[in-house]
N, C-alpha and C positions, 0 to 999 in steps of 0.2 A: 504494500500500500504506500500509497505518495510522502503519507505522512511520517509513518518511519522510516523509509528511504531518509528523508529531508532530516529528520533526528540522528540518524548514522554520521548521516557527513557532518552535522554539528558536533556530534559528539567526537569524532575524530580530529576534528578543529578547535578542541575546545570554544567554541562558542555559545552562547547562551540561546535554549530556545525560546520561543515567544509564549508567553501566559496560557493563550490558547492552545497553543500546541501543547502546554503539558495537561491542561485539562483534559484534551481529548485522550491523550494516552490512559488515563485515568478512566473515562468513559469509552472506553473498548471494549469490546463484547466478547464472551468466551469463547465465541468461534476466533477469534484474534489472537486469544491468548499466547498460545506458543508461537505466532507473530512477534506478537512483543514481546516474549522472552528471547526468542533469537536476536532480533534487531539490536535489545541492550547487550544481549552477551555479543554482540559485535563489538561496543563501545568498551567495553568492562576487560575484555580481552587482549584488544589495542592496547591499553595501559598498562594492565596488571595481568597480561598472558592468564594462567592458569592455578596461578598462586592462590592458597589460602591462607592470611594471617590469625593464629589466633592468638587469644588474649583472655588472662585471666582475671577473675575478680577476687578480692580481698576486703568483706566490709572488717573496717578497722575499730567502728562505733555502731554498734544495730540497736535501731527504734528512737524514741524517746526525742522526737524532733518536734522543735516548735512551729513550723511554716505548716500551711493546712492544707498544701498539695494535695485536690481530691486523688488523686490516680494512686498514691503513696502509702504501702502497709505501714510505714514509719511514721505518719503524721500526726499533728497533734491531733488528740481524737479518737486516730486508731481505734479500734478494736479485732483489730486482725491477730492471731496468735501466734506475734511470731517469736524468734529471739530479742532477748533486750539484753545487753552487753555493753560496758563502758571501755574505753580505749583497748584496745589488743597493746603491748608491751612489742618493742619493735623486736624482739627472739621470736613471738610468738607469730606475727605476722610474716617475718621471714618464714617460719615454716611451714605455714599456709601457703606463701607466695612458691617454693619448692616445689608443691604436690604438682602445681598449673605446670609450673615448666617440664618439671620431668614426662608433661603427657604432652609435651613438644609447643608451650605456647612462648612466646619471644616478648611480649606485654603483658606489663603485673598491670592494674586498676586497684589504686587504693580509693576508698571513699569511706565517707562519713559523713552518718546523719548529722542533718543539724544548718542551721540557718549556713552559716558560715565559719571560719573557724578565729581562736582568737589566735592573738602572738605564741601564747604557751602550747597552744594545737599545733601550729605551724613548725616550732622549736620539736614537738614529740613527732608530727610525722616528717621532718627533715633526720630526727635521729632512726626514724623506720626505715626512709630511702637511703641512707646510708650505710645500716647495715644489709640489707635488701641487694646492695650494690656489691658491697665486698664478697657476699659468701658470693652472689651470682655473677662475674664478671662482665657478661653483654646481656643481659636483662634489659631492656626499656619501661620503665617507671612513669605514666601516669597517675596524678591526683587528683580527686574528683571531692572536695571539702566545703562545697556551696558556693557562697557570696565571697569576691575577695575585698579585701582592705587594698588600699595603696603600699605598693613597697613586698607583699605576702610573696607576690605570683615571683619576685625575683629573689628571693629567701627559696623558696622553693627551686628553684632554676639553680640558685647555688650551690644547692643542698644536693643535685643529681637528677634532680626532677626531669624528664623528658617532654611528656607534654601535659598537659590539665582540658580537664572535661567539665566542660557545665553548656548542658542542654537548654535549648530556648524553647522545646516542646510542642509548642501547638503558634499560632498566629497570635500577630498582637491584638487583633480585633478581639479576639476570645478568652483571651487570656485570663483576665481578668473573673472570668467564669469558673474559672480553673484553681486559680489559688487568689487570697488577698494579703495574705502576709508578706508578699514583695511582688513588684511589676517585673514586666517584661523587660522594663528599662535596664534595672537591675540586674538583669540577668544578661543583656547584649555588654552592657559596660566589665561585669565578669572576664567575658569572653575577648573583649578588648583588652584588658588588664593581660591577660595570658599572652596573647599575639606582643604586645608590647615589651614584655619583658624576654621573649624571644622562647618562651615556650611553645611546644607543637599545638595550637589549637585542636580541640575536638568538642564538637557542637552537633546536634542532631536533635531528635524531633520524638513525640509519642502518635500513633496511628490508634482508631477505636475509640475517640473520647465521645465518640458523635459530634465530631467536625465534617464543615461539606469538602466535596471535592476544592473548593476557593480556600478553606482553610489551608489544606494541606499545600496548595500550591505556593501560598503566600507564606508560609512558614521553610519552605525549600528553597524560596529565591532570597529572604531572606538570610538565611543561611551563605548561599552565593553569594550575598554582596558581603558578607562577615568575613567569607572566604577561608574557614576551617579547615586542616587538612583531615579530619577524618571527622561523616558524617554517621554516628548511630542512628538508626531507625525500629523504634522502639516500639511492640505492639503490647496494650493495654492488655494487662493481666490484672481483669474485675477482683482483684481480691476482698474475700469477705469479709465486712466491718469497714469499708472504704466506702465514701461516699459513691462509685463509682463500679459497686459491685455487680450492677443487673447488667451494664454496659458491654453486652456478647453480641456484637453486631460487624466483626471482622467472618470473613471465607478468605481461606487459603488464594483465590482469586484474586481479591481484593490485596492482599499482601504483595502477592505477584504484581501487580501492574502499579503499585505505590513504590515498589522497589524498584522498578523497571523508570518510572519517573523520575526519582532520585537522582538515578543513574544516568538518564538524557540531561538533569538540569546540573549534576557535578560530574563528569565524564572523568575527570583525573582526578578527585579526591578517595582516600578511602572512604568507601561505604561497607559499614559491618552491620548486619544484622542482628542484633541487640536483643532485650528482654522480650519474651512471649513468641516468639518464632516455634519452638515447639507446641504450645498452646494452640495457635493460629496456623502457620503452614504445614505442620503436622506431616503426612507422607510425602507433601511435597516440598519438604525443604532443599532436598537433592536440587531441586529446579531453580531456587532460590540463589544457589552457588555462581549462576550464571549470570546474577545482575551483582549478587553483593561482592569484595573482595577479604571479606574479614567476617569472623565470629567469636564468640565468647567460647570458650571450653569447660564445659560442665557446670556447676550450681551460679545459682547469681545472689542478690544478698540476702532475700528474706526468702526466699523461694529456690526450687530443686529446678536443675536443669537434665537434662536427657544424661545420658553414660556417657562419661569421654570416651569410653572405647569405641561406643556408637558415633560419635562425630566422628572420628577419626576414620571408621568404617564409611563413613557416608561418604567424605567427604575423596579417598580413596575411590570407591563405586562409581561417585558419579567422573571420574577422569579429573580430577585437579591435586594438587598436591599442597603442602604445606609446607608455608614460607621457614626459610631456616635462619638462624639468627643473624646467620652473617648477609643477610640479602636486604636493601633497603627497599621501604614498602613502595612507596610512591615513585612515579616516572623521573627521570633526570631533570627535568626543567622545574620542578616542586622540589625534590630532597636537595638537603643541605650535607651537617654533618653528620657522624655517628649512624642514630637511630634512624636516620630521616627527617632528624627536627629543624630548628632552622640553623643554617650557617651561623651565624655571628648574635646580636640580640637584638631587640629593639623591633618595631609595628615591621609590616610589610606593604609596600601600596599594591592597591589593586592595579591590575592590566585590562584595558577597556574589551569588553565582549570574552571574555574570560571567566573573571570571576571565581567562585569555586570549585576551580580546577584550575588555577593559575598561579600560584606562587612556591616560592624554593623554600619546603619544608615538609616534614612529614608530620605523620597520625599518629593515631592511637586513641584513646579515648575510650572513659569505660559507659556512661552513657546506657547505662541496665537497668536502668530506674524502674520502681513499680510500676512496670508498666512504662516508664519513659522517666522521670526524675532522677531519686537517686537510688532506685533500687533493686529489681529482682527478677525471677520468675519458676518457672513449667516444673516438671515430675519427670522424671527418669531413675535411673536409678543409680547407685557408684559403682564405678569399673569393676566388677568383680567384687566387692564389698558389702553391698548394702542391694533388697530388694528394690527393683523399678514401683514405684507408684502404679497402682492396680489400672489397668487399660479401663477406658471411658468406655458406655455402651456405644454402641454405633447407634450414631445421626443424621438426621440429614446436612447437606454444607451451612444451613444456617441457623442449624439450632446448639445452644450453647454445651459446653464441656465443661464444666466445674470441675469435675474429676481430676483433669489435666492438672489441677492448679495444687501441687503439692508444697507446706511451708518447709521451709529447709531447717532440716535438724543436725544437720553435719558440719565437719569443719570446723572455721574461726568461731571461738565462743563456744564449743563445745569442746565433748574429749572424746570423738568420734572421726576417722579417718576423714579428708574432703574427699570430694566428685573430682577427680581430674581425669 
């Protein structure tokens, strides 16, 4: 069709496409579908060949957060059951951060509930990232700690940090619908704060809030003008006791062709596929590997994710392979130093018709949020370890799976093996 013809060659020229054009992708009908997953794994593959990156999470503080993020098992309010845990001690998050690598992931994601952090946060998770550093020598180190202050984001950069995550979630129009304990404002000036001090930006989005097709678009181009190098795309996992809990209104379809968007409006950034991808693309996440270039590897923060055996398997299956530590993520004209983050420190300017797939730096980003913020997801089970979360009955594609949604009992905060 004319229309993704015309999205190839933009996306191979990094240029941005027109509003309308990402709506329509959006509104593609299932006879289209593997249309439009070809067409993006045309883009996806130009850039990032056949690579998977994955990356692990680390909550380093779970629950007990004051902002009232409906999408959030964490927030104030909660009644979700999940763990509540005050700082992990930087020993014990190093060996948390271990399990992820050893099942081959090249990025830790530390995060922490909680507005933002203060100076003594900052001072305990710089002493994390750098023991985190020494035992693992080419580990890449993401922080994801809310709201930043002036001066934090380069404490952290000093400290080892590689890049920092804080999601802008849904549109600005809606926002406000979403959370009121801070704006949208706040949360692009984060993200500014990170690019500034020469950390790898990661900024992404939650999918399932019951936004229209306009939100979502307007929250992706956003993002392009931010020009993050790694874009999470995060599907709503209703957790129970969340404002947000009836909210089962994603098909596996709909992921597809939101993911395939992404990927025509950021053509060179990473895009990972983030919290609730098991919940929502379910058998067909294999398919998913085609538009996204990155995923999380096994549990997220309040919630269970699939086996790592099982990604590893999948991701095998479906013909791609897993990025090794010494390979930098992003294409040459974006990566900088080391991890792929950026060359030297300080903002980056935008390239006209570019955008979010135009600058010299890399990703990363942990971006698992409940559902999209700062935190979680799906049921699987641990590699060999621990029973998978009992299979859902069979549904139709748009009737809800609660089932899916196991809280995480392993790992950080507990004295039970992780998912890796």
């Amino acid at each position: 069709m004319d229309l993704l013809n015309t999205l190839v060659d933009k996306g191979l020229r990094r240029e941005t496409p027109t509003r309308d054009e990402a709506l329509a992708v959006l509104a593609t009908t299932d006879d289209d579908l593997l249309d439009v997953v070809a067409a993006a794994g045309k883009v996806r593959r130009h850039w990032f060949g056949r690579r998977v990156k994955l990356n692990y999470l680390v909550n380093l503080k779970s629950g007990l957060c004051p902002e009232d993020c409906s999408y959030c098992s964490q927030r104030l309010g909660s009644k979700a059951d999940i763990l509540k845990y005050t700082w992990l001690k930087p020993d014990e998050a190093s060996r948390a951060a271990a399990a992820g690598l050893a099942g081959g992931a090249k990025r830790v994601c530390l995060v922490a509930s909680g507005r933002g952090p203060t100076d003594r946060d900052v001072d305990r998770v710089s002493d994390t990232i750098r023991t985190i550093k020494e035992q693992n020598e080419d580990v890449e180190v993401c922080a994801c700690l809310g709201l930043l202050s002036d001066g934090q984001a380069e404490r952290l950069r000093e400290a080892g940090a590689d890049a920092y995550n804080h999601n802008l979630n849904t549109s600005e129009s809606t926002y406000g619908e979403i959370t009121t304990t801070h704006t949208y404002a706040d949360r692009v000036d984060t993200v500014r704060k990170a690019h500034a001090a020469g950390l790898s930006a990661c900024s992404g989005l939650i999918a399932g809030m019951g936004e229209t097709d306009e939100d979502l678009v307007d929250v992706v181009f956003s993002l392009r003008e931010l020009d993050p190098d790694s874009v999470p795309v995060n599907f709503l996992i209703p957790f129970e006791g969340t404002p947000l809990a009836k909210e089962w209104n994603l098909t596996p379809q709909r992921c597809l062709r939101i993911l395939a968007m992404v990927r025509f409006v950021c053509p060179d950034a990473e895009v990972r596929i983030a919290g609730g991808r098991e919940v929502h693309l379910r058998t067909m996440q294999p398919l998913a590997l085609h538009l996204a270039n990155s995923i999380f590897l096994g549990d997220y923060l309040t919630s269970e994710g699939q086996a790592g055996k099982a990604d590893l398997e999948m991701i095998a299956d479906a013909g791609f392979e897993v990025e090794s530590a010494g390979e930098v993520t992003l294409p040459e004209h974006r990566a900088g130093a080391g991890c792929g983050s950026h060359a030297s420190g300080g903002a980056r300017g935008s390239q006209a018709g570019t955008g979010c797939g135009s600058h010299d730096g890399a990703e990363g980003g942990c971006g698992a949020h409940e559902g999209g913020g700062c935190g979680s997801h799906e049921g699987g089970g641990v590699c060999g370890t621990a029973p998978s979360a009992a299979p859902a009955p069979v549904a139709s594609a748009d009737e809800p799976r609660p089932g899916l949604v196991a809280v995480r009992r392993r790992g950080a905060g507990t004295d039970l093996a992780p998912n890796a």
